[in-house]
C-alpha positions in Angstrom: 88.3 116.5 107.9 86.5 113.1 108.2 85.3 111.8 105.0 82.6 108.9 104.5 84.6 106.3 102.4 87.3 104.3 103.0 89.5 102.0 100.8 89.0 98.1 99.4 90.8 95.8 97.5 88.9 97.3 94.4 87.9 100.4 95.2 86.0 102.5 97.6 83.5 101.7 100.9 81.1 104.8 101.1 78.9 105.2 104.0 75.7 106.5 103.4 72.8 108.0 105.6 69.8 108.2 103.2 66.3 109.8 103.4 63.8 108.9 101.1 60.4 110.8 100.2 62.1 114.0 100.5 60.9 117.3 99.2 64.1 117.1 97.2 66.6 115.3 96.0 70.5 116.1 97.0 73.6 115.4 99.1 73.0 117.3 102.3 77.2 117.3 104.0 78.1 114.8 106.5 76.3 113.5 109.6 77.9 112.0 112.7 77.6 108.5 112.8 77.9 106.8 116.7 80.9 104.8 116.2 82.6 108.0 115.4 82.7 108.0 111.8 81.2 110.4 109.4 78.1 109.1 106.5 77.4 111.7 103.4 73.6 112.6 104.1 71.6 111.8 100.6 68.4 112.7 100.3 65.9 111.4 97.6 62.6 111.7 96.5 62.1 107.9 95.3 60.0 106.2 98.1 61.8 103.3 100.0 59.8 100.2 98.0 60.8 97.9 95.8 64.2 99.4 95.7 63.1 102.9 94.1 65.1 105.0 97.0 68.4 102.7 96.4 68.2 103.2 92.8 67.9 106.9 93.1 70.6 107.1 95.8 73.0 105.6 92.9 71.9 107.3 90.1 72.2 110.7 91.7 75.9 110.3 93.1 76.8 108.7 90.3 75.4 111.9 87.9 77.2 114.3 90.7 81.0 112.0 90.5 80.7 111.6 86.6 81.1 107.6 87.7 79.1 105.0 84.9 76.1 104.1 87.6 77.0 100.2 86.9 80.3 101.2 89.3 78.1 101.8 92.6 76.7 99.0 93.8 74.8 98.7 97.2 77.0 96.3 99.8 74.9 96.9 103.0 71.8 98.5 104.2 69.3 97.7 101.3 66.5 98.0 103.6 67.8 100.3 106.3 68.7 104.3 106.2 72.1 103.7 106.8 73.8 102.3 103.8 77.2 100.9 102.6 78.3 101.5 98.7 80.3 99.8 96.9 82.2 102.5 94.2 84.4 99.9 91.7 87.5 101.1 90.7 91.2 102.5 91.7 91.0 103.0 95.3 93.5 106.0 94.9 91.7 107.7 91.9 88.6 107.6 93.6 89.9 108.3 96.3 91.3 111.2 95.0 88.4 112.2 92.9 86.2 112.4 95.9 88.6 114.0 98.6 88.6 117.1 95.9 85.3 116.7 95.2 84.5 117.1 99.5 87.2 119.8 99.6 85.5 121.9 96.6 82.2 121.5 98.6 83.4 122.5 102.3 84.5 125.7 100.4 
């Protein structure tokens, strides 16, 4: 199984393919992204000013991980649908963490 994050120096690079002013808030699985990779599809109800949608995109994976939200920090995409996260810490724990938590959901 593909999954949307990859390692760095100090911690994890998560792909993200977020949708604001949705009806609900949640993680939606993974989409296909064109290069080949995979992005986990968020979806928020915040609306993409000022932002809003970021901030909820952060808060609400960092509620689902159990992760202090000061640990995910946006790296790429503030403006676009297609983002690029930051998650601070052990690479291996995290990366650990979320293969289990991806595993637990596919199930």
């Amino acid at each position: 199984m593909m999954l949307p994050f990859s390692p760095a120096p100090d911690g994890l690079r998560l792909r993200v393919r977020l949708t604001p002013k949705a009806r609900r808030a949640g993680i939606d699985g993974l989409a296909p992204e064109a290069d080949g990779s995979v992005a986990l599809k968020v979806a928020v109800a915040a609306v993409p000013e000022k932002g809003r949608a970021n901030e909820a995109l952060i808060r609400l994976l960092a509620e689902e991980w159990h992760l202090p939200r000061s640990s995910i920090t946006l790296a790429a995409g503030a403006a676009d649908r297609r983002k690029l996260l930051h998650l601070a810490g052990d690479p291996a724990a995290l990366a650990a963490a979320l293969s289990e938590w991806f595993a637990r959901r596919r199930s």
